[in-house]
PAMI-120926 format. One record per residue (C-alpha): x, y, z. Coordinates in Angstrom, 1 decimal. Layout:
<vomar px="X" py="Y" pz="Z"/>
...
//
This chain:
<vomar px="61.8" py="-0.2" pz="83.9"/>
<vomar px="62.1" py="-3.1" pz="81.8"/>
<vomar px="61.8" py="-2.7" pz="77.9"/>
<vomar px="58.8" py="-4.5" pz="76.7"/>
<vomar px="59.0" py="-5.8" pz="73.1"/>
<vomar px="55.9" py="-7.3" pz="71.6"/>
<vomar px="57.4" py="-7.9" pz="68.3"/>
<vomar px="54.3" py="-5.8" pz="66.8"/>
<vomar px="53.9" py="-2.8" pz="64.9"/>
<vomar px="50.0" py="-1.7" pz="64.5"/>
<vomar px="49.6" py="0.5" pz="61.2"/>
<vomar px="49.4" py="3.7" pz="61.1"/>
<vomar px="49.9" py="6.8" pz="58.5"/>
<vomar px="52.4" py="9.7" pz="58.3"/>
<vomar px="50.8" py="13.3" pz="60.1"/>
<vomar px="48.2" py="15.2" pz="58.8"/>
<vomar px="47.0" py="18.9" pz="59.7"/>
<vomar px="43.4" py="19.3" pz="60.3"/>
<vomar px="41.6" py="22.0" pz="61.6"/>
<vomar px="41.0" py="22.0" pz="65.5"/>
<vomar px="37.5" py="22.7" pz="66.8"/>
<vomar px="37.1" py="22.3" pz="70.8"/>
<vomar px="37.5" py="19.7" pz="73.2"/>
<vomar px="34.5" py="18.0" pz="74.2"/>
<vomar px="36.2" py="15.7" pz="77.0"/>
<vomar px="39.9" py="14.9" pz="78.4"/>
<vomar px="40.7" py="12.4" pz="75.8"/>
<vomar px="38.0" py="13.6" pz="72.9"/>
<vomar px="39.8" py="16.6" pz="70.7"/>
<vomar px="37.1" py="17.3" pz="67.7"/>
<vomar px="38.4" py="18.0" pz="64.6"/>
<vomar px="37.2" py="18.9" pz="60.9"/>
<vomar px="38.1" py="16.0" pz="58.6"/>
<vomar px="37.5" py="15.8" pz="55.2"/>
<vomar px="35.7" py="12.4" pz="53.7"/>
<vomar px="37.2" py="10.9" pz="50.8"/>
<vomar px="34.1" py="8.7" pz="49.3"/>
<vomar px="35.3" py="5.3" pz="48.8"/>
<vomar px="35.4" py="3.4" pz="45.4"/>
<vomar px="34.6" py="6.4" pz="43.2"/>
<vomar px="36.1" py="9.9" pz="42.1"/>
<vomar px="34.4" py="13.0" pz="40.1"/>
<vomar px="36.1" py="15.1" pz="37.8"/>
<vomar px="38.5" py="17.9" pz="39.3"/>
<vomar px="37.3" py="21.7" pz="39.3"/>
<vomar px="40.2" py="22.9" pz="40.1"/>
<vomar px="43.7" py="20.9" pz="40.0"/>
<vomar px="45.9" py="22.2" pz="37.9"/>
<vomar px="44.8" py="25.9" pz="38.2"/>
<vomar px="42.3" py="27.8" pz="35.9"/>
<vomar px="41.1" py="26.0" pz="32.6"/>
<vomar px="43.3" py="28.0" pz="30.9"/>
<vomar px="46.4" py="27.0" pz="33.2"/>
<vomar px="45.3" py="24.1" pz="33.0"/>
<vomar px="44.9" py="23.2" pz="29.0"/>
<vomar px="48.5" py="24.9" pz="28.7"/>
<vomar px="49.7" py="22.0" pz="30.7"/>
<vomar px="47.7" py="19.6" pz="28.9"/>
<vomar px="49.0" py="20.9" pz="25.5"/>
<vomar px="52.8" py="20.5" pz="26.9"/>
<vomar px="52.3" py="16.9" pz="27.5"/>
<vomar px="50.4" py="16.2" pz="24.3"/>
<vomar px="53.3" py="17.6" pz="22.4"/>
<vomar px="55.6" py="15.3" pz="24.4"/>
<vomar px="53.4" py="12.7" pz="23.6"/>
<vomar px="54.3" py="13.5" pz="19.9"/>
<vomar px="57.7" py="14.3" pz="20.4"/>
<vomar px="59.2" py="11.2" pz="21.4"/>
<vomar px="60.1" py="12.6" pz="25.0"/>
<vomar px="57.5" py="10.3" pz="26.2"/>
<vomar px="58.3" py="7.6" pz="24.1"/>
<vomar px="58.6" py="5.5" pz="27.3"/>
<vomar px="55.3" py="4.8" pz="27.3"/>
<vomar px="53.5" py="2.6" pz="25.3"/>
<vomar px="52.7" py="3.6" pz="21.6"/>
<vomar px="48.7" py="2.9" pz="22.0"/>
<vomar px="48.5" py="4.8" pz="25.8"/>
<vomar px="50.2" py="8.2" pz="24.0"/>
<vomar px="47.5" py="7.7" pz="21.1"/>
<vomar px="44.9" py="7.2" pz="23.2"/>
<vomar px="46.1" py="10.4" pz="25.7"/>
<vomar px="46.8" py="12.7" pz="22.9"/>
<vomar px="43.0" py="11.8" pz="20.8"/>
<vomar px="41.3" py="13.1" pz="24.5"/>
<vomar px="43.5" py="16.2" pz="25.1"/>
<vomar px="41.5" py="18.4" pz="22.6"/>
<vomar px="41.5" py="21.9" pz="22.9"/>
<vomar px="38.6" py="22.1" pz="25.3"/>
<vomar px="39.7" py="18.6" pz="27.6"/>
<vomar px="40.6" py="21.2" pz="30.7"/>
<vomar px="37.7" py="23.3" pz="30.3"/>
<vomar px="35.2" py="20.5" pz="29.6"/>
<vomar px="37.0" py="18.4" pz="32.5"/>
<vomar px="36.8" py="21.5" pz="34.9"/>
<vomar px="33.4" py="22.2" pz="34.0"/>
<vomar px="32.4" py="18.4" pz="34.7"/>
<vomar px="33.7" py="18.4" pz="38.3"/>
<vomar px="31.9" py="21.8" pz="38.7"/>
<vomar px="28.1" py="19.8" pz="37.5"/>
<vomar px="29.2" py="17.1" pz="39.8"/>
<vomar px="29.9" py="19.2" pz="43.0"/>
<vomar px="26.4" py="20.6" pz="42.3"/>
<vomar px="24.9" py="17.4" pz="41.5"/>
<vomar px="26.6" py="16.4" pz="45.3"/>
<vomar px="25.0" py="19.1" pz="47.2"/>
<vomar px="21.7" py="18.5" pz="45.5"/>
<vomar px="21.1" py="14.8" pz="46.0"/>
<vomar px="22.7" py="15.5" pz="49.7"/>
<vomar px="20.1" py="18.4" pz="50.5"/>
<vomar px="16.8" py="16.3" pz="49.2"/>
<vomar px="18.1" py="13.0" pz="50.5"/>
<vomar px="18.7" py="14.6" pz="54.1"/>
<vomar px="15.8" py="16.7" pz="54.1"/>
<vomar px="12.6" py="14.6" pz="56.2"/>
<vomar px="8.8" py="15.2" pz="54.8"/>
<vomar px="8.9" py="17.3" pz="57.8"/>
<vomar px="11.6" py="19.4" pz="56.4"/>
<vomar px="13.7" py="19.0" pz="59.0"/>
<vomar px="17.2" py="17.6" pz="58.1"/>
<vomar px="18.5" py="14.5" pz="58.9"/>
<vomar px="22.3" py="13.5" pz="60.3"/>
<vomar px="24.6" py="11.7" pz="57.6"/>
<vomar px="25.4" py="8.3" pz="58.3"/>
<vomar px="29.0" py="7.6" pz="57.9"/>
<vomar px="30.7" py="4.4" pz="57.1"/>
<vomar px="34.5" py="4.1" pz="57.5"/>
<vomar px="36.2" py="1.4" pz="55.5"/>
<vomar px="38.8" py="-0.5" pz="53.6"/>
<vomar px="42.0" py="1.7" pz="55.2"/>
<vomar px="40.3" py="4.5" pz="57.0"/>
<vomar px="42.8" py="6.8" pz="56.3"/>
<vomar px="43.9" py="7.5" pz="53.1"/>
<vomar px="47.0" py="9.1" pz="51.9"/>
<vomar px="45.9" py="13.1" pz="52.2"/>
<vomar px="44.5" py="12.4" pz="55.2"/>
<vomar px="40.9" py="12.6" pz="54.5"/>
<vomar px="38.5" py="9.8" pz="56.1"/>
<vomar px="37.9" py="6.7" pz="53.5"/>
<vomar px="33.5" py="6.3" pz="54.0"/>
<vomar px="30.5" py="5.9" pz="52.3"/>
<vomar px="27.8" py="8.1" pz="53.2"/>
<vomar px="24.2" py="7.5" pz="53.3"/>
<vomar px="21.4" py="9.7" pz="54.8"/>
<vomar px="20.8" py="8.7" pz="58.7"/>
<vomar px="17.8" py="7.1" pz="60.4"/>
<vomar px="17.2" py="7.2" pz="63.7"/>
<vomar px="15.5" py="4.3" pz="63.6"/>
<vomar px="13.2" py="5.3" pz="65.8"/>
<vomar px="8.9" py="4.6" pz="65.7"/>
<vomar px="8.8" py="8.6" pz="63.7"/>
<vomar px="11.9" py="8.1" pz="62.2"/>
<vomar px="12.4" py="4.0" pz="61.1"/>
<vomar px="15.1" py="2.1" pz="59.1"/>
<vomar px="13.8" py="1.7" pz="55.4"/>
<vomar px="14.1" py="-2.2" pz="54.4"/>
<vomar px="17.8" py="-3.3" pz="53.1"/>
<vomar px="17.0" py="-2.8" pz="49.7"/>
<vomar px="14.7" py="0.6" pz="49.9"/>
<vomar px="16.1" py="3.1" pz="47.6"/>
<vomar px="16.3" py="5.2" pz="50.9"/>
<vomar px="19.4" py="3.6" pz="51.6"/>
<vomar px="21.8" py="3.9" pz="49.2"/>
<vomar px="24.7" py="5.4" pz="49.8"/>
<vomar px="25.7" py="8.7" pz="48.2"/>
<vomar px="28.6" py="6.8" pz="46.4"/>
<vomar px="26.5" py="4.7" pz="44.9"/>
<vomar px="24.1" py="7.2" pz="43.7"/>
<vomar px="26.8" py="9.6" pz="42.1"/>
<vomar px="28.0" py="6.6" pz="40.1"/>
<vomar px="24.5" py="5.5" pz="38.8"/>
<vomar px="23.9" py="9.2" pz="37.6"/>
<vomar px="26.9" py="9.5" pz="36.0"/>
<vomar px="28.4" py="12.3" pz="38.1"/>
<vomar px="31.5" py="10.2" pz="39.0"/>
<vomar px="33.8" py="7.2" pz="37.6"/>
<vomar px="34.4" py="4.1" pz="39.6"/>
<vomar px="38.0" py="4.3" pz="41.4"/>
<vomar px="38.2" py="0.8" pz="43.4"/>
<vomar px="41.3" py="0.9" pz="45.1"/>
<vomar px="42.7" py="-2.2" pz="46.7"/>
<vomar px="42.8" py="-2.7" pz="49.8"/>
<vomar px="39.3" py="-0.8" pz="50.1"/>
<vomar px="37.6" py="-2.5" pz="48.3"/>
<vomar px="33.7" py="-3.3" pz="49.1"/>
<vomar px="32.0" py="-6.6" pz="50.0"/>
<vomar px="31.1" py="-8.7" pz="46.9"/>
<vomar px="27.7" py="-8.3" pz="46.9"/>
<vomar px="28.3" py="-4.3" pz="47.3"/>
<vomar px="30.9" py="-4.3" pz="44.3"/>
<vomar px="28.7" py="-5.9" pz="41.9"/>
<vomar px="26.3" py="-3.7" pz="42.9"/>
<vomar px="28.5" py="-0.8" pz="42.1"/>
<vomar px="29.7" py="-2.2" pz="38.9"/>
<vomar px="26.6" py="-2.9" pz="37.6"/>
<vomar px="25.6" py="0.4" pz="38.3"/>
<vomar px="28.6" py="2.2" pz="36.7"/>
<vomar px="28.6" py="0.3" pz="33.0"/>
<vomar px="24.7" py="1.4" pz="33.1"/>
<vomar px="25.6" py="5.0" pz="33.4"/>
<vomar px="28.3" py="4.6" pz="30.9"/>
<vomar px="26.7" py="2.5" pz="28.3"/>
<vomar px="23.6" py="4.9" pz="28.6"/>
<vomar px="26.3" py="7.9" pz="28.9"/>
<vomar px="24.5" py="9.6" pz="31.7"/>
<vomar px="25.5" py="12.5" pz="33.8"/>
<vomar px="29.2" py="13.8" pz="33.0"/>
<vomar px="29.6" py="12.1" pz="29.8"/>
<vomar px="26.0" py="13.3" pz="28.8"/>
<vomar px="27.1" py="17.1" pz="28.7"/>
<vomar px="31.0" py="16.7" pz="28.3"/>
<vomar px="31.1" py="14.0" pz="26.1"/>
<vomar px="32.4" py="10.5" pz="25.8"/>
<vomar px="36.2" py="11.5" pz="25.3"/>
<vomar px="35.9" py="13.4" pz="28.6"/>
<vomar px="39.1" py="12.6" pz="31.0"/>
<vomar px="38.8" py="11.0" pz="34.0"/>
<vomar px="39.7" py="12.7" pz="37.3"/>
<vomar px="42.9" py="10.3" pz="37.7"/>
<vomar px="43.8" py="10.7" pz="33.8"/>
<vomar px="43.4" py="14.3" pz="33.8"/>
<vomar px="45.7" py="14.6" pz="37.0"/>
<vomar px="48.5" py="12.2" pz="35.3"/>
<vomar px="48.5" py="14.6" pz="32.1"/>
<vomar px="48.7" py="17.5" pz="34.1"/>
<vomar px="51.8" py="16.0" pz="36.1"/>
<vomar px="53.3" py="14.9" pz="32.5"/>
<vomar px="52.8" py="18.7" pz="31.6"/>
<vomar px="54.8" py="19.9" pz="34.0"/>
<vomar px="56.6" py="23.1" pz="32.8"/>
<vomar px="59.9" py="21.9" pz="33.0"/>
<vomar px="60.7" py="18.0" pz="32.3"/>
<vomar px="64.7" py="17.3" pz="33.3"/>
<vomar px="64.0" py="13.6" pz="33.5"/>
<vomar px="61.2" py="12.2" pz="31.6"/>
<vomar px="60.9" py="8.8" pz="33.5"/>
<vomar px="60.7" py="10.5" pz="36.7"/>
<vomar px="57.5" py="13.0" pz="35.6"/>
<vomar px="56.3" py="9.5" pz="34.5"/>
<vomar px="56.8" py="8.1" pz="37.3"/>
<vomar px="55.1" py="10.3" pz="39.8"/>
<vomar px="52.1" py="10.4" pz="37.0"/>
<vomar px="51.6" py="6.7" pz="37.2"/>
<vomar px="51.9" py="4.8" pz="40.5"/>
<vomar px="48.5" py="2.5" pz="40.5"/>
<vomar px="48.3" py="-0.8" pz="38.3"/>
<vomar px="45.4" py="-1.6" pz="36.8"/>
<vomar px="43.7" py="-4.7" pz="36.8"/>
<vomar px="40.9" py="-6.0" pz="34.6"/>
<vomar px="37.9" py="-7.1" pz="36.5"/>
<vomar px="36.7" py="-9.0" pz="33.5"/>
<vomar px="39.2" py="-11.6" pz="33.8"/>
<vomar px="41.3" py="-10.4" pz="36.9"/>
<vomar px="44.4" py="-9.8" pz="34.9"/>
<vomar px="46.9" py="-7.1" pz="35.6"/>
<vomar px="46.8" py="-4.7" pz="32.6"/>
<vomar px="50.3" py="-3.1" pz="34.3"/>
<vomar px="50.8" py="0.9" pz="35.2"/>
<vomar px="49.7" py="2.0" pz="31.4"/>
<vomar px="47.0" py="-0.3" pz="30.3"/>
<vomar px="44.2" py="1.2" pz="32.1"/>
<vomar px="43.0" py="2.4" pz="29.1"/>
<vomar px="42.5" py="-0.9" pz="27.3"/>
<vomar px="39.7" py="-1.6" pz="29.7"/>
<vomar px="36.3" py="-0.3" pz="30.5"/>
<vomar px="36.0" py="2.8" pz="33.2"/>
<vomar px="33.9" py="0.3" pz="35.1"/>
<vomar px="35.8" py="-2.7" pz="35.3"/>
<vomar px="38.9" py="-1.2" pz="36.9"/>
<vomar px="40.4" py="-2.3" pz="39.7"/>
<vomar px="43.5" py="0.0" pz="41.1"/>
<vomar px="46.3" py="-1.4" pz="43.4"/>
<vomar px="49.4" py="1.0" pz="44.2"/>
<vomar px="52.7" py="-0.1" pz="42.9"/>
<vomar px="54.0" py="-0.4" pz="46.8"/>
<vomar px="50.6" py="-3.1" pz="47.3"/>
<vomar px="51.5" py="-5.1" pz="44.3"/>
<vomar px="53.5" py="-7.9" pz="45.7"/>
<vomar px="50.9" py="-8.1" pz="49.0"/>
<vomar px="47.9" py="-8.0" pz="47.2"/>
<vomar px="48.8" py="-10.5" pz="44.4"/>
<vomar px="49.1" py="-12.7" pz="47.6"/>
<vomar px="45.5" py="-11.7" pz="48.6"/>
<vomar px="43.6" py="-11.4" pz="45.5"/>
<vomar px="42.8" py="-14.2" pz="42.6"/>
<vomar px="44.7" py="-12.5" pz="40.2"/>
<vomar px="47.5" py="-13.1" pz="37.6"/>
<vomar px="50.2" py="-10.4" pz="36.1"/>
//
């Protein structure tokens, strides 16, 4: 047979292992497959093992932070990191993603549940690069209507409709986490954005009962890397703890892998180091 070469490689991402189900036809395997709710993130209740584990690590990379073994970094990040890793930050932190798992499952059971009380599908919305790197499904998620004459679509703009995402942001259960190239449509973004400096200027949810200095999911997972228990090569714990640039949405400049912190929670915009160079050719900004 002759070779065919088309000179194209569709994308595609490395493996994952996901739990089988049944077959439902020849060509139709069903799976279970985590979603990973696109453009926000909640605070961790467990990475890094038990609070306790947890604020060991913490302490070990604030004392690095002090040390000079981190002196890589920029002077104002370390001051910023060490002034939020108090003795409480894992425990608080912890605590936080614990509130916001509950705060998920309530809003999903009311928001699913029909003045009948029977419960409604959930509608899911792939997007941006369906896939993401653990393997988990990149969606929003809404509650699903049929559509039907019993069961119609709420107008556009019905409070019905939101999606979950959009809904743990406003409360100020979870952070913004934009991550190019899955980023939403303009008029969604602003949306989101608008919605997210609300709940942090009014300090809802999370930072209501945890407090303003509370870390971020992504911040509290970089100190936990930098407080690894053995450090042979500091640049290369730093290196795995940072690998997103940040971007100021305020005036589209890059802010570089350690200036997140110079900009608001809500007007972050996150591009992996290995995107840089194709998404300075797609977005309006400037390094």
């Amino acid at each position: 047979m002759t070779m065919i070469d088309l000179g194209f490689v569709g994308p595609s991402r490395p493996a994952n292992d996901y739990a089988f189900v049944d077959v439902t036809d020849g060509d139709t395997p069903k799976i279970e497959m985590a979603i990973r709710m696109v453009s926000i993130e909640t605070p961790e209740s467990e990475f890094g093992g038990s609070p306790a584990t947890a604020q060991a690590a913490l302490e070990r990379t604030k004392a690095r932070l002090l040390d000079g073994t981190y002196d890589a970094l920029p002077q104002d990040l370390r001051d910023y990191l060490v002034s939020r890793i108090t003795p409480d930050a894992a425990q608080r932190h912890q605590a936080a993603g614990e509130a916001a798992t509950q705060a998920h499952e309530d809003m999903v059971a009311t928001r699913l549940t029909r003045p009948d009380g029977s419960q409604r599908k959930m509608a899911v919305i792939a997007t941006g690069e369906l896939v993401e790197r653990n393997g988990r499904l990149l969606a929003y998620t809404a509650p699903w209507f049929s559509g039907s004459a019993t069961d119609p679509l709420p107008p556009r703009d019905d409070p019905r409709r939101r999606t979950f995402n959009l809904d743990m942001v406003a409360l100020g259960w979870a952070a913004t986490f934009v991550i190019y190239p899955s980023i939403p449509p303009t008029s969604d973004l602003n949306l989101l954005l608008d919605e997210a400096e609300a709940a942090w200027t009014q300090q809802l949810g999370a930072w209501a009962q945890f407090g303003e200095d509370l870390l971020l999911g992504y911040e509290y997972r970089a100190c936990i890397k930098l407080g690894a228990r053995e450090v042979p090569d500091p640049a290369k714990t730093i290196g795995q703890a940072y690998q997103r640039v940040c971007v100021d949405l305020r005036n589209l400049t890059e802010v570089g892998l350690y200036g997140y912190h110079r900009v608001p929670p809500h007007q972050r915009l996150w591009i992996w180091e290995d995107d840089l160079e194709q998404a300075r050719k797609d977005l309006p900004i400037t390094a």
